[in-house]
C-alpha positions as CSV (number, residue, x, y, z in Angstrom):
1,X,133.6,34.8,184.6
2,X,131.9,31.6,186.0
3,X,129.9,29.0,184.0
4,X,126.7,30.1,185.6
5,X,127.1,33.7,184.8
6,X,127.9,32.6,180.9
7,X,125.1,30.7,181.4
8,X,122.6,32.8,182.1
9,X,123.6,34.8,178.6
10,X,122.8,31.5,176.1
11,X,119.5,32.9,174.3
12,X,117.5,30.5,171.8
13,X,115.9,31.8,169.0
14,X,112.7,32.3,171.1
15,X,115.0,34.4,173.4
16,X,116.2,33.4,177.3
17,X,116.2,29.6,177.5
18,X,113.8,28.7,180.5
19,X,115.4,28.3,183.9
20,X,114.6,25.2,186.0
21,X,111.8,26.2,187.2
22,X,110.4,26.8,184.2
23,X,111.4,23.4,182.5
24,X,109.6,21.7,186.0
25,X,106.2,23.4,184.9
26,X,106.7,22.0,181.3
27,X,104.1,18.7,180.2
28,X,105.6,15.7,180.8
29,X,103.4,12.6,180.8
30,X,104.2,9.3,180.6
31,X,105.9,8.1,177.4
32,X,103.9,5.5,175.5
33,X,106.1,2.8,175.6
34,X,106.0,3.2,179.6
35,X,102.5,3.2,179.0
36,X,102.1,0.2,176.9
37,X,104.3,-1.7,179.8
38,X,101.8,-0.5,182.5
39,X,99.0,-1.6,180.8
40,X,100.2,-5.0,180.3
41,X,101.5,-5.7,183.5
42,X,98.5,-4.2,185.8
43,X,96.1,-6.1,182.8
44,X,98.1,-9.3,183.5
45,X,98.1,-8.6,187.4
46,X,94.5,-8.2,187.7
47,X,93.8,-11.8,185.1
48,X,96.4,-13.4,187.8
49,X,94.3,-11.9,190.4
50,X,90.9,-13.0,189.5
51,X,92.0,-16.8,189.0
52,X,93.8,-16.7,192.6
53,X,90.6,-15.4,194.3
54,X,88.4,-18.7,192.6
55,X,90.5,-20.6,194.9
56,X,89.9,-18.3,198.1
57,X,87.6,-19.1,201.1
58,X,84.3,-16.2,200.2
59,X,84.8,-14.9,203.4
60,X,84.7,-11.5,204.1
61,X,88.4,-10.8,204.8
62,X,89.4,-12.4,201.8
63,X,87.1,-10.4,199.5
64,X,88.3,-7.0,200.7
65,X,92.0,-8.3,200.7
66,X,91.2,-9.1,196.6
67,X,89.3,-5.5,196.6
68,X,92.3,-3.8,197.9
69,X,94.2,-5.3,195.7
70,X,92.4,-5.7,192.7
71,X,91.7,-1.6,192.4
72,X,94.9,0.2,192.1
73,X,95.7,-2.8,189.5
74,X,92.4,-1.0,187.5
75,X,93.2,2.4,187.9
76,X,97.2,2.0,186.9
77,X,95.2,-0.4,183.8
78,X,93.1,3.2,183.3
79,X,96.4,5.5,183.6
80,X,98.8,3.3,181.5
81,X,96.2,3.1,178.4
82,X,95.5,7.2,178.9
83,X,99.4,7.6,177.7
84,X,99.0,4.5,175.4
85,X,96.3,6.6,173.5
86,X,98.4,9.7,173.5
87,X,98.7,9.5,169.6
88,X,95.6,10.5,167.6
89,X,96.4,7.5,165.3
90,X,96.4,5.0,168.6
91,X,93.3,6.6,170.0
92,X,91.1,5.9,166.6
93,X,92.2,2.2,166.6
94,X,91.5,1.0,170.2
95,X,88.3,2.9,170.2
96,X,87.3,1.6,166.9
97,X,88.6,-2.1,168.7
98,X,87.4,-1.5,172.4
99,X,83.7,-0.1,171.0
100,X,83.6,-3.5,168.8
101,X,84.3,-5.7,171.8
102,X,82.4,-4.1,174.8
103,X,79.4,-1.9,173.5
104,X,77.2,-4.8,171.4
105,X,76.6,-6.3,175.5
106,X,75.2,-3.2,177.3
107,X,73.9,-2.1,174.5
108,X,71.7,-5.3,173.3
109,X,71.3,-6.2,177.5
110,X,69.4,-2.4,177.6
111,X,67.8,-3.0,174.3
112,X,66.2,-6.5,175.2
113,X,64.4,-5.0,178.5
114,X,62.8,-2.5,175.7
115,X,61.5,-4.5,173.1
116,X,62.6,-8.8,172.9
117,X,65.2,-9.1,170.5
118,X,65.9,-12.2,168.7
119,X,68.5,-14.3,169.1
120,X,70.2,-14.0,166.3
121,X,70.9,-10.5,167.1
122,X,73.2,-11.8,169.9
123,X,75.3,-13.3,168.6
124,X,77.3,-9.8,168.5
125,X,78.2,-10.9,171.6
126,X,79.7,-13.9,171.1
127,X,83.5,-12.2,171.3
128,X,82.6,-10.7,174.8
129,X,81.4,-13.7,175.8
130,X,84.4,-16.2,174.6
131,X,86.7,-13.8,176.6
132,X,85.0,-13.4,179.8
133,X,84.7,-17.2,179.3
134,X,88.5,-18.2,179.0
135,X,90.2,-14.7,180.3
136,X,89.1,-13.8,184.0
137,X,88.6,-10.4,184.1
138,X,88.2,-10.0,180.9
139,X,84.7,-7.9,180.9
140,X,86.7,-5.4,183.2
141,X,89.5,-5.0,181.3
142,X,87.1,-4.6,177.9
143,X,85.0,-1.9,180.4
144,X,87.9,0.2,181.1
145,X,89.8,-0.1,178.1
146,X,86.4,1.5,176.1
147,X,85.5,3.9,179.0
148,X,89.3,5.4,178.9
149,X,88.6,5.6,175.2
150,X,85.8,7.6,175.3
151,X,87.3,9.6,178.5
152,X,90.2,10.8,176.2
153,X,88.2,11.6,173.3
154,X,86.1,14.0,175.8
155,X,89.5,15.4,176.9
156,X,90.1,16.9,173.7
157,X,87.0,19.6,174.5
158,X,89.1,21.0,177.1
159,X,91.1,24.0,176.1
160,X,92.3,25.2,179.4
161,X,93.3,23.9,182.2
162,X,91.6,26.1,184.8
163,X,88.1,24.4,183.5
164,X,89.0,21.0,185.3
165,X,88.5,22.7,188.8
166,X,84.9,23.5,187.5
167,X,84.5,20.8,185.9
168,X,85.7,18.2,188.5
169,X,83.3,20.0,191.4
170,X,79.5,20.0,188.0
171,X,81.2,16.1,188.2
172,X,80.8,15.4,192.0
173,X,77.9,17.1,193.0
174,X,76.3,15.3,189.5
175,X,77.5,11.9,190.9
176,X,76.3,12.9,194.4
177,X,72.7,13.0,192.8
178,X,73.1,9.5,191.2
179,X,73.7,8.0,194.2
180,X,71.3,9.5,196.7
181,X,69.1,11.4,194.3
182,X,67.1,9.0,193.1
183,X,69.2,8.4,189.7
184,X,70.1,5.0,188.1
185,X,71.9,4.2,191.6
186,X,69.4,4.6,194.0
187,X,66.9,3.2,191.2
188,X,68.8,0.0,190.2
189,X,69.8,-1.1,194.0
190,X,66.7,0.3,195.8
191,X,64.1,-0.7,193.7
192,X,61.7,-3.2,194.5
193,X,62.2,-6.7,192.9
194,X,60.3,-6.8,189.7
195,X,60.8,-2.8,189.1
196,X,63.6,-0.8,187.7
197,X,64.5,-3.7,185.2
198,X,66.1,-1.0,182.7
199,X,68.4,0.7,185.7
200,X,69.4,-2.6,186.9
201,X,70.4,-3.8,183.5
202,X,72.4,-0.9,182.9
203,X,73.7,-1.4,186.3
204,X,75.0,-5.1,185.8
205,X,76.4,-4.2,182.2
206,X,78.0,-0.8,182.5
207,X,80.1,-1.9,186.3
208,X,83.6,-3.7,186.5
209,X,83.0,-6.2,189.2
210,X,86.0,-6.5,191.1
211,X,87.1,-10.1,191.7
212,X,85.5,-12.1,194.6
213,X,86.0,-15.9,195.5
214,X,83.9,-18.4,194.2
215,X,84.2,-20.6,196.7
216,X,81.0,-20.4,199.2
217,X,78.5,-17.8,199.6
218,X,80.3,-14.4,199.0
219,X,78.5,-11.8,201.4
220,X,79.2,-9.2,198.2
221,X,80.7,-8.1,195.7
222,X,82.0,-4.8,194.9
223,X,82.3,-2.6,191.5
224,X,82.8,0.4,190.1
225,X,81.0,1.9,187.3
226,X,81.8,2.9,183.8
227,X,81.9,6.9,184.7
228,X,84.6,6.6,186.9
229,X,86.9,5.2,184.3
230,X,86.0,7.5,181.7
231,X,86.6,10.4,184.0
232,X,89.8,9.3,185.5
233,X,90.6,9.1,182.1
234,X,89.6,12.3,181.2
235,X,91.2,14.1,184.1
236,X,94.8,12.3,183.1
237,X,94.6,13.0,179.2
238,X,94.2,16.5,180.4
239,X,96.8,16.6,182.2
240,X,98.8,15.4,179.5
241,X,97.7,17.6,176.6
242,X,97.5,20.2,178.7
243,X,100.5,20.6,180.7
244,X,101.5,19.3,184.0
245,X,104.7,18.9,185.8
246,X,106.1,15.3,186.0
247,X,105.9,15.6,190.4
248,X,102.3,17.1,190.5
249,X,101.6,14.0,187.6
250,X,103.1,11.4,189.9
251,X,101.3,12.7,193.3
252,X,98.2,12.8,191.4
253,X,98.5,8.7,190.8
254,X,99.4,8.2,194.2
255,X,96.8,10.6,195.9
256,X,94.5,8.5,193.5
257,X,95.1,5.1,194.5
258,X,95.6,5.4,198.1
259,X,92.5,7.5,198.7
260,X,90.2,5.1,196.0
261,X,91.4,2.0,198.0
262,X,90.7,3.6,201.2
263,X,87.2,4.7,200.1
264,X,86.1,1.4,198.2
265,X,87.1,-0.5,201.8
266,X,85.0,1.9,203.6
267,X,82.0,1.0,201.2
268,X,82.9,-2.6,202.1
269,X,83.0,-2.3,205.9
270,X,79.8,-0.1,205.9
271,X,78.0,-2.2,203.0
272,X,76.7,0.9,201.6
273,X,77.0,2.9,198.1
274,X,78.9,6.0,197.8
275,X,79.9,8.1,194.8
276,X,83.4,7.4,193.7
277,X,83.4,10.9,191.6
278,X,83.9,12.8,195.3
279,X,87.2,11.5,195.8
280,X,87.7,11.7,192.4
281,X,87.2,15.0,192.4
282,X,88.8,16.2,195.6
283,X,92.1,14.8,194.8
284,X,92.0,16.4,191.2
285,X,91.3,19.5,192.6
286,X,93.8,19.5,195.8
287,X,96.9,17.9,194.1
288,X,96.1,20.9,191.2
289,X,95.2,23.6,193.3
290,X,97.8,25.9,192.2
291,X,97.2,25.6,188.6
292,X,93.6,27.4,188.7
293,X,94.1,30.7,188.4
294,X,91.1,32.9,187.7
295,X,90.7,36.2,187.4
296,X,88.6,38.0,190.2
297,X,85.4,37.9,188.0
298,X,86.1,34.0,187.0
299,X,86.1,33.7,190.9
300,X,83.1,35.0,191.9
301,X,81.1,33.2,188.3
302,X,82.7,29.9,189.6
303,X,80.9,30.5,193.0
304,X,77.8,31.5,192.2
305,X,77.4,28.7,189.3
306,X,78.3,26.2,192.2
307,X,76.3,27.7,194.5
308,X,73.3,27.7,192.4
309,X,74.1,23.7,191.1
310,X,74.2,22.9,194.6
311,X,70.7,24.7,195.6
312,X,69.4,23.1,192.4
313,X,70.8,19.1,192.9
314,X,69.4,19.6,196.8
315,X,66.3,20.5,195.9
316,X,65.8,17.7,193.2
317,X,67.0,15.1,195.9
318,X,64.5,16.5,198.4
319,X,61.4,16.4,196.2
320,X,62.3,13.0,194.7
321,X,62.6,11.7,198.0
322,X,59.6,13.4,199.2
C-alpha cells in the first residue's frame, strides 16, 4: 500500500482531514506581526515621501510622479493596520488613540462654521497640529489610521460573506451620487465662493492630501477622502474574519493598487472628480466573484433591490440637477 492511499484513511476527530483544496479555501490573512511591519514601513515611506516632494519643481509631472507613488504607500498603510487590529484588544486601543488624535479637528473645523467657538476650545487640537507640524504626512497617516478603525469596527456587522457583493455595488452607486448628485462633492467643489462653507469644511478636514511640492505654484493637488479608507478597510477585515484564501487575499491587494493608481492618474490628467468607491467596488466584487453564492431567490432579490437603487439614485441626480 502507498503513502497516499494510507493517507487518504487518517481521520481527525471531526472526521476526514481536509484535502488541499480544502485547506486553500481556509482564512488566512496576514499575521499581525507582518502587519505591524507593513504599517511601519509604507507609514515611514510615505513621511520620506512627503519631505522629498518639498524639494521638487511643482510641475505637473512631478506631482503625478509623487501621486503615483505616494497611493499604494496609503493603501498598503490601510491593509497593514486592518491585520494589525485583528485582535479585539488592539482594535479598542488604536481606536480609543486614533479618535483622540484625529476627530477633535474635523469635528471642531465643522462645529466653528455652525456656531463661533472659542479658542480655548481648540486647543484639543494642539496634538494634531504639533504632528502635522514636525511629521509630514502626519494628518494622512492620523486620517487613515482612524478611518481603518472605524472601517473594522463596521466589519464586525457582517455575518456572511455573500453580503459584500451587495454591499460593495449600495457602496458604489451611493458614492456615484456624492460625486455627481449634488452631495458634499459636487457641493464643496462646485459651489460658488462664499457658499457651501459647511461641505467645504468637511471637505478640507475629512481628505488625505497626497503629497505635492512646495516649490512654485502647484497646478493641484490630489486627495482621497475618509470613506475610501474606512471601506477598504472594511472590505479587508472581512475578508479576514470571514474567510478567504491566501491567493484570492493577495490578488485582491494587487488588483487594488494597480487599478487605484491608474484611476487617481486619470483624475489627474483629466482634472476632474471621480468616485473612488467604483473601482473599489469592481475589484472587490471581480477578484471575489466565486465566493457569492446565492440561492435563486437571493438572485433575483439582489436584482431587483439594485435595480430599484439605481432607478431611485438616477432620479435624485436628475431632479437636483434640474
Amino acid at each position: 500500500m502507498s503513502k497516499a492511499s494510507d493517507a487518504t484513511q487518517l481521520s481527525s476527530d471531526n472526521g476526514v482531514l481536509p484535502t488541499l483544496s480544502q485547506e486553500e479555501e481556509r482564512p488566512q490573512p496576514l499575521p499581525p506581526q507582518k502587519g505591524t511591519g507593513l504599517v511601519l514601513l509604507s507609514g515611514l515611506g510615505l513621511i520620506g515621501l512627503y519631505l522629498l516632494t518639498a524639494y521638487l519643481p511643482g510641475t505637473e509631472f512631478y506631482i503625478l510622479l509623487s501621486t503615483l507613488l505616494a497611493l499604494p504607500l496609503t493603501l498598503l498603510f490601510a491593509i497593514g493596520l486592518v491585520s494589525a487590529l485583528a485582535s479585539p484588544k488592539a482594535l479598542l486601543i488604536n481606536s480609543v488613540l486614533s479618535f483622540a488624535l484625529f476627530l477633535p479637528l474635523p469635528l471642531l473645523g465643522v462645529l466653528n462654521t455652525l456656531i463661533p467657538l472659542p479658542k480655548w476650545v481648540f486647543l484639543a487640537v494642539v496634538p494634531n497640529l504639533l504632528l502635522s507640524r514636525f511629521v509630514p504626512g502626519a494628518g494622512t497617516l492620523l486620517l487613515i489610521w482612524c478611518a481603518c478603525c472605524v472601517g473594522h469596527w463596521l466589519s464586525r456587522l457582517v455575518r456572511e460573506r455573500k453580503m459584500l457583493l451587495p454591499i460593495s455595488v449600495a457602496l458604489a452607486l451611493v458614492d456615484v451620487f456624492t460625486v455627481f448628485g449634488g452631495g458634499v462633492v459636487t457641493q464643496a467643489t462646485h459651489a460658488p465662493k462664499g457658499h457651501a462653507v459647511l461641505q467645504k469644511t468637511a471637505m478640507a478636514t475629512l481628505t488625505a492630501k497626497l503629497p505635492t511640492s512646495a516649490r512654485g505654484a502647484a497646478p493641484m493637488q490630489l486627495a482621497v477622502g475618509f470613506a475610501d479608507f474606512l471601506f477598504v478597510a472594511f472590505f479587508f477585515a472581512c475578508f479576514q474574519r470571514l474567510g478567504m484564501s491566501l491567493r484570492a487575499y493577495r490578488a485582491t491587494i494587487i488588483a487594488l493598487l494597480v487599478v487605484l493608481t491608474g484611476y487617481l492618474a486619470f483624475v489627474f490628467l483629466f482634472s476632474t472628480d471621480l468616485p473612488a468607491l467604483v473601482p473599489i467596488a469592481v475589484v472587490v466584487i471581480a477578484v471575489n466573484w466565486r465566493a457569492f453564492r446565492y440561492s435563486r431567490s437571493e438572485r433575483f432579490a439582489l436584482l431587483y433591490a439594485g435595480l430599484a437603487l439605481v432607478v431611485f439614485l438616477g432620479l435624485a441626480i436628475y431632479f437636483l440637477h434640474k
